[in-house]
C-alpha positions as CSV (number, residue, x, y, z in Angstrom):
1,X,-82.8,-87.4,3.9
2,X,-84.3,-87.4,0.3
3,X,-81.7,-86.1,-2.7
4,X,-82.6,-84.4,-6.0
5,X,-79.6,-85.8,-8.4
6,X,-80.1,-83.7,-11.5
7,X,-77.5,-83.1,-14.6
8,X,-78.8,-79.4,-14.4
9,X,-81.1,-76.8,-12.8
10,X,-82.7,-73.8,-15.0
11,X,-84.9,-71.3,-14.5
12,X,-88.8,-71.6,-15.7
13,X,-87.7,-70.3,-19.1
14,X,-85.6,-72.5,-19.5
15,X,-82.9,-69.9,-20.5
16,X,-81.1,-68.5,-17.4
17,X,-80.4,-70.2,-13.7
18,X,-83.2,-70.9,-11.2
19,X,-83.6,-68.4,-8.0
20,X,-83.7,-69.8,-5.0
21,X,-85.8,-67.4,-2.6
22,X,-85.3,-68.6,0.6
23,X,-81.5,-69.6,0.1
24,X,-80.0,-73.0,-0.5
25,X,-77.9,-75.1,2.4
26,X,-75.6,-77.8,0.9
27,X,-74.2,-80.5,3.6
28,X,-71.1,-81.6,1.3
29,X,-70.6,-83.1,-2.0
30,X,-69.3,-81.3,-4.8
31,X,-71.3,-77.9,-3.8
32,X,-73.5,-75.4,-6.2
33,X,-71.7,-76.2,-9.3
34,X,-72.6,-75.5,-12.9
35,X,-72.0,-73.1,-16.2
36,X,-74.8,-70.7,-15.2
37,X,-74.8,-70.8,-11.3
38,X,-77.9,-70.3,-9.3
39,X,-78.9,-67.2,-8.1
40,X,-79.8,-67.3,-4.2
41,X,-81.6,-64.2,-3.0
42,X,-81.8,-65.8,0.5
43,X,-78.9,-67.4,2.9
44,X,-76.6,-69.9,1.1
45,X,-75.2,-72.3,3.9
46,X,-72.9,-75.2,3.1
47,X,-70.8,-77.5,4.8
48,X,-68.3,-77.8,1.4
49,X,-67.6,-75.7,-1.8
50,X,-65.5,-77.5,-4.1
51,X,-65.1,-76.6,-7.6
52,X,-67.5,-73.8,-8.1
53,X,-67.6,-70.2,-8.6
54,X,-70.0,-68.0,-7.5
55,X,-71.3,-64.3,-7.6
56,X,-72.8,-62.7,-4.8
57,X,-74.6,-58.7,-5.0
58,X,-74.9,-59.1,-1.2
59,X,-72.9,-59.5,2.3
60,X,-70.5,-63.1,2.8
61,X,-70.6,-64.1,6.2
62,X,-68.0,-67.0,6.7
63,X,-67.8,-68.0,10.2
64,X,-64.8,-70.5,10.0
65,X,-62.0,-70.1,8.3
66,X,-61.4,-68.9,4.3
67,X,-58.6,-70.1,3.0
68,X,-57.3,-69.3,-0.5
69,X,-54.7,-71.1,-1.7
70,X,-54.2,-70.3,-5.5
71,X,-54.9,-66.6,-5.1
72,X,-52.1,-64.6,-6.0
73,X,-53.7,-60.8,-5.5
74,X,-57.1,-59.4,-3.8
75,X,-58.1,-56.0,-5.4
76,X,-61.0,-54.1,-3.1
77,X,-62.0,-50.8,-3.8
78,X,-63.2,-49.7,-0.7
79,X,-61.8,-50.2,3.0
80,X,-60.1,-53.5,4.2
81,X,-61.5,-54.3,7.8
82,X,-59.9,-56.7,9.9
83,X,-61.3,-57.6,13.5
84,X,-58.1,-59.2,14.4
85,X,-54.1,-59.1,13.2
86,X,-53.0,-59.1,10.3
87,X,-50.4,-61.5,9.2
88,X,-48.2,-60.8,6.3
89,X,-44.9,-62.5,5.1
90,X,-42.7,-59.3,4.5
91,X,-43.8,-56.0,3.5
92,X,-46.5,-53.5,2.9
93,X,-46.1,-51.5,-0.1
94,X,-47.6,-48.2,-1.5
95,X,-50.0,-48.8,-4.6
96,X,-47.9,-47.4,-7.4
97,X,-45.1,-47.0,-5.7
98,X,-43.8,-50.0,-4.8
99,X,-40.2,-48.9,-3.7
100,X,-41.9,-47.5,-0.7
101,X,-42.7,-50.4,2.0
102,X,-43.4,-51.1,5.4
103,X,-41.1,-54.1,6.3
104,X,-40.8,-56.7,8.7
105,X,-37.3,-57.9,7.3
106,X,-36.4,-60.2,10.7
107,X,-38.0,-61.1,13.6
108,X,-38.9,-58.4,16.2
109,X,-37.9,-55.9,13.6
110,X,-39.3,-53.2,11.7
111,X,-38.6,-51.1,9.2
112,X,-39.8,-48.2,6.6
113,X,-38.2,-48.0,3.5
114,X,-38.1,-45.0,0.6
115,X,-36.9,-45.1,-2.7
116,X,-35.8,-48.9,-2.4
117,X,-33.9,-48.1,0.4
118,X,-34.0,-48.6,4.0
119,X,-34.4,-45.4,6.0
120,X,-35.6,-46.1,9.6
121,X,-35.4,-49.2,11.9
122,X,-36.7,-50.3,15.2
123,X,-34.3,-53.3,16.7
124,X,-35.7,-56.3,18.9
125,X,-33.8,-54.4,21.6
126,X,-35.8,-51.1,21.2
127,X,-32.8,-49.5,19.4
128,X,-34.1,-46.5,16.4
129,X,-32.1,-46.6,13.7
130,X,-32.2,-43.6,10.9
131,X,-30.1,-44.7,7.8
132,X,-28.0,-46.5,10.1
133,X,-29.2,-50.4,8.5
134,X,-28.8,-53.7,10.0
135,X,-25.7,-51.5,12.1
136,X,-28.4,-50.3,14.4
137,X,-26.3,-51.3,17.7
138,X,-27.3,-48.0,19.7
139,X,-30.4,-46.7,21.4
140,X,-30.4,-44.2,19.2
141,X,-27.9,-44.5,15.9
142,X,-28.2,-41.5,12.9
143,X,-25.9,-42.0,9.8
144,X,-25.9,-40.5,6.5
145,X,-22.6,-41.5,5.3
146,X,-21.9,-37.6,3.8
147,X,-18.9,-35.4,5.4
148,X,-21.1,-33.6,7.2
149,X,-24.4,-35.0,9.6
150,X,-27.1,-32.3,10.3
151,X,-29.9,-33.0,13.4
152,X,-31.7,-29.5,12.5
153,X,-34.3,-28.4,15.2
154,X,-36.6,-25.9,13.7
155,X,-38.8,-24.3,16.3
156,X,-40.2,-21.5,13.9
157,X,-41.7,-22.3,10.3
158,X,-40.9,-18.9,9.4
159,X,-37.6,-19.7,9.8
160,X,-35.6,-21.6,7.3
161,X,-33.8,-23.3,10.2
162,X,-33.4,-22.3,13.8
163,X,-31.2,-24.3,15.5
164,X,-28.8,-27.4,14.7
165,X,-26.3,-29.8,15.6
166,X,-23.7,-30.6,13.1
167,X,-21.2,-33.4,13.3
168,X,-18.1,-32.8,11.0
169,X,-16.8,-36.1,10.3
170,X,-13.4,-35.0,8.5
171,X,-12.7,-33.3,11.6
172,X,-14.2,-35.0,14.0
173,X,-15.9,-31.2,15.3
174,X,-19.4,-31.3,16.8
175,X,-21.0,-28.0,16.3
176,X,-24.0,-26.3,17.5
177,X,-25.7,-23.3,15.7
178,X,-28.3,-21.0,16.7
179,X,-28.7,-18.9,13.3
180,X,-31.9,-16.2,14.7
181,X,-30.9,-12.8,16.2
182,X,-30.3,-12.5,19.4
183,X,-30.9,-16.6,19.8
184,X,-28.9,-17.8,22.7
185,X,-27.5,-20.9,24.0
186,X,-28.4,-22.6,27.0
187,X,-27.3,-25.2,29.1
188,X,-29.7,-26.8,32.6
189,X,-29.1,-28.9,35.4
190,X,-31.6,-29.9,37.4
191,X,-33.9,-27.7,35.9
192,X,-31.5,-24.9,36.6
193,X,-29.4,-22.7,33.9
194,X,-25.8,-23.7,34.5
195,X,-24.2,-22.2,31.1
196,X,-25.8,-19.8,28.8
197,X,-23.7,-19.0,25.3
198,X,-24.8,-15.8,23.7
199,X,-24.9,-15.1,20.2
200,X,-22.4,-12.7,20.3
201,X,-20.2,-16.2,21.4
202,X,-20.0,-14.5,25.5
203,X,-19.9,-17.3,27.9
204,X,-21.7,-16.9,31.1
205,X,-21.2,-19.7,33.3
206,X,-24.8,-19.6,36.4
207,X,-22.4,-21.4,38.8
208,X,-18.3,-21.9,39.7
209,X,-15.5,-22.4,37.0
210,X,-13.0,-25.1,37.8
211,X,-10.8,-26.5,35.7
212,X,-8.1,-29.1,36.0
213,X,-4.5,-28.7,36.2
214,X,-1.4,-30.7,35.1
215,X,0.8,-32.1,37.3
216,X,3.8,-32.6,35.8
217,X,5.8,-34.9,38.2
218,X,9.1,-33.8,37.6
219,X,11.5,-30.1,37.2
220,X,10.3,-28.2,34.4
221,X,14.4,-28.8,33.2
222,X,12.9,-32.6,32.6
223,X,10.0,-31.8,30.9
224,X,10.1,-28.5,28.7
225,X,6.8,-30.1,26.7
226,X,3.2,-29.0,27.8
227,X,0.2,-30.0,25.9
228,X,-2.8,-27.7,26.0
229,X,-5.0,-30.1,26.5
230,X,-3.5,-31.3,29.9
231,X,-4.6,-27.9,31.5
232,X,-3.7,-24.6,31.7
233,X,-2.2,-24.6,34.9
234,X,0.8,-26.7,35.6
235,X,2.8,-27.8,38.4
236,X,6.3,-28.5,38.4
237,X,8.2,-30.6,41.2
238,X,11.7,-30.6,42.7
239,X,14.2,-27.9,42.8
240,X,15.6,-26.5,39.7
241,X,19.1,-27.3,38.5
242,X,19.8,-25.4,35.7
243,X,19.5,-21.4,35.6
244,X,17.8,-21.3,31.8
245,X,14.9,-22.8,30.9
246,X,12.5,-23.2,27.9
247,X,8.9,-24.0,28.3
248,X,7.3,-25.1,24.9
249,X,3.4,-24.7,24.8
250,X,2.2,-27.3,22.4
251,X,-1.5,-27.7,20.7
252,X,-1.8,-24.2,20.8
253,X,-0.9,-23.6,16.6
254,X,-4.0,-25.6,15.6
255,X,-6.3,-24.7,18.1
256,X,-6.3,-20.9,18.0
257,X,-7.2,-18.4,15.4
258,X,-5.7,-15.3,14.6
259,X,-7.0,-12.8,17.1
260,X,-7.6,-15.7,20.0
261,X,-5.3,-16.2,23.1
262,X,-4.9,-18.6,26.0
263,X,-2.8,-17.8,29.3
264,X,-0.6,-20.3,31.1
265,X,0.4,-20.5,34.6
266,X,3.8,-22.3,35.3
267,X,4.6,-22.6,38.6
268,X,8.4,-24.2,39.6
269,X,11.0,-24.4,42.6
270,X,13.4,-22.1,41.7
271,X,16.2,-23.1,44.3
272,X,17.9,-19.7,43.6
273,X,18.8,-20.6,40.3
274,X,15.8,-21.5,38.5
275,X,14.7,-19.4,35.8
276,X,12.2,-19.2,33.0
277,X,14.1,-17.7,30.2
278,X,12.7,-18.7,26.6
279,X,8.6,-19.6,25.9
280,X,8.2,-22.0,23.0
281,X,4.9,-21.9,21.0
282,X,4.6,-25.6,19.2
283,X,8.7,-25.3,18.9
284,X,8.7,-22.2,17.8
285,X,10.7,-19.4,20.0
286,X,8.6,-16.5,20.9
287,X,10.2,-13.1,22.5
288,X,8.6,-12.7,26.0
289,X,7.5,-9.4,26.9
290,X,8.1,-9.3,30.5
291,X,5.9,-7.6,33.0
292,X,8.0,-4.1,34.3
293,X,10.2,-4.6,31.0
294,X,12.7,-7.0,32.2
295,X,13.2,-10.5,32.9
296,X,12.8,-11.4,36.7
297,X,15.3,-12.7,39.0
298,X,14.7,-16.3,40.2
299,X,13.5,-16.8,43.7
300,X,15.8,-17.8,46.5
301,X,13.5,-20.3,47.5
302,X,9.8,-21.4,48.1
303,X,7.8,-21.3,43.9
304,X,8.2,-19.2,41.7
305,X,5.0,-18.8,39.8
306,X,4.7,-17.6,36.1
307,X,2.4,-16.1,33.9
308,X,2.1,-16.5,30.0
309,X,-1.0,-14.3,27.7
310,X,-0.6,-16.4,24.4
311,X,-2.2,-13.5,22.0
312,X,-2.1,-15.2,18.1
313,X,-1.9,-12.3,15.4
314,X,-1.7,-14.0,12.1
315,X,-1.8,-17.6,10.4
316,X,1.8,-18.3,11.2
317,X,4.1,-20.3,13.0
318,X,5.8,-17.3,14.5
319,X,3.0,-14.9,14.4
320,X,2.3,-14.4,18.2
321,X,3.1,-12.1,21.1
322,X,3.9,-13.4,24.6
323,X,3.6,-11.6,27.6
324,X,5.0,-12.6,31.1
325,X,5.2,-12.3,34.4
326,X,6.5,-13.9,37.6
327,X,6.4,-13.4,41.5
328,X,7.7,-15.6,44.2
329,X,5.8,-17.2,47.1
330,X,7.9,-18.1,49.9
């Protein structure tokens, strides 16, 4: 193979570089080098570049590998297309905007970040994090660290907001809203309506209502406390030694609201003696109205079972009315 060796190339002029019309292949060496290039209007092919620059009006075509170790920023004004992945080190972010990203803080994780901070995140184990972090520890996790956390679902555009779900977090209360006219709440099973809530607050329930009872082990003598939230209904065991008792209802006060009520049965073995004389609301003595406007008589023997309508009519501690009733079943 015959080499030109030449200190430099110019064009016929003598004042510009030469044009090489049907391109220019370079096997190695130090490559197309030189203050005023040379302008190739055919296919440049070359085995080596080192140490040149070089302009080109036309298409690159590089079929191995470009690598670029000193660059530090590629600015293209048009579209970026790549054939195959593409590999970065960390983020994505918006030109001009560079608090807002596209992240890939860890592996097999993703996130999307707004305002410098991070707002959602996909887990390695599939989990969806929204404002929950590097906590993300449930399929999916919401936090917004304010008093109050709002899933809003808004099924009308017209509407400023249709329905939501509202998690109270001084409280602990979950609540659901429907906010539209006439909007009502529904509940399915199996495809079937099981419990429909209507916006007047009715509850219709599609199916039976059961509900549990508390069994309270014991003579109602023993245990004059009952919690609301072990049941409505509760059962007493073993006769009956003393002939006054007191049942105390308790977590009623700061559950209902004035103009709510709740009933409770009591049911007992009076053993002749046995008899419910005083009702307690959270410790607080209430007069029983009794059914036929007097007390009853206890039962010789079998249960004696009571009724109590818990009716609240103001803010305070005393401010209910308790009516009763009892009957005995052999």
């Amino acid at each position: 193979m015959s080499r030109i060796r030449a200190d430099r190339f110019v064009n016929n002029a003598a004042n510009g570089a030469p044009e090489l019309t049907y391109g220019a292949e370079v096997i190695a060496g130090v490559g197309l080098v030189g203050a005023g290039g040379i302008n190739i209007t055919g296919v440049a092919t070359a085995a080596s570049f080192s140490g040149a620059t070089g302009t080109f009006s036309g298409d690159v075509s590089i079929g191995g590998v470009l690598t670029y170790e000193d660059v530090t920023n590629i600015d293209s004004v048009g579209i970026i297309t790549a054939q195959s992945d593409v590999v970065i080190a960390d983020k994505i972010i918006h030109l001009g905007d560079t608090n807002t990203a596209i992240r890939v803080p860890a592996a097999d994780t993703f996130t999307v970040e707004t305002a410098g901070s991070e707002r959602v995140r996909v887990t390695s184990s599939g989990y969806l994090g929204i404002g929950a972090g590097s906590n993300t520890n449930k399929p999916l996790h919401i936090y917004t660290g304010a008093s109050d956390s709002e899933i809003r679902l808004q099924t009308n555009s017209g509407v400023e907001q249709n329905s939501y779900i509202t998690l109270r977090q001084s409280s602990g209360d979950l609540d659901f809203y429907t906010v539209s006219s006439g909007t009502n709440m529904k509940f399915h099973t199996v495809n079937s309506e099981r419990l429909r809530i209507t916006s007047a607050g009715a509850a219709i329930f599609k199916g039976g209502l059961a509900e549990k009872y508390e069994n309270a082990g014991t003579t109602l003598g023993s245990k004059t406390n009952n919690p609301l939230s072990d049941g409505n209904v509760i059962l007493f065991t073993g006769n009956e030694s003393s002939a006054t008792l007191t049942i105390n209802f308790t977590g009623v006060h700061s559950t209902l609201s004035n103009g709510e009520t709740v009933s409770f049965t009591a049911i007992i073995s009076p053993n002749g003696t046995g008899l419910i004389t005083v009702a307690q609301v959270d410790g607080q003595p209430i007069t029983i109205k009794w059914s036929g406007g007097s007390a009853p008589t206890a039962g010789a023997s079998g249960q004696d079972i009571y009724t109590f309508q818990v009716l609240k009519t103001g803010t305070g501690t005393s401010d209910y009315t308790v009516f009763g009733a009892a009957a005995n079943y052999a």
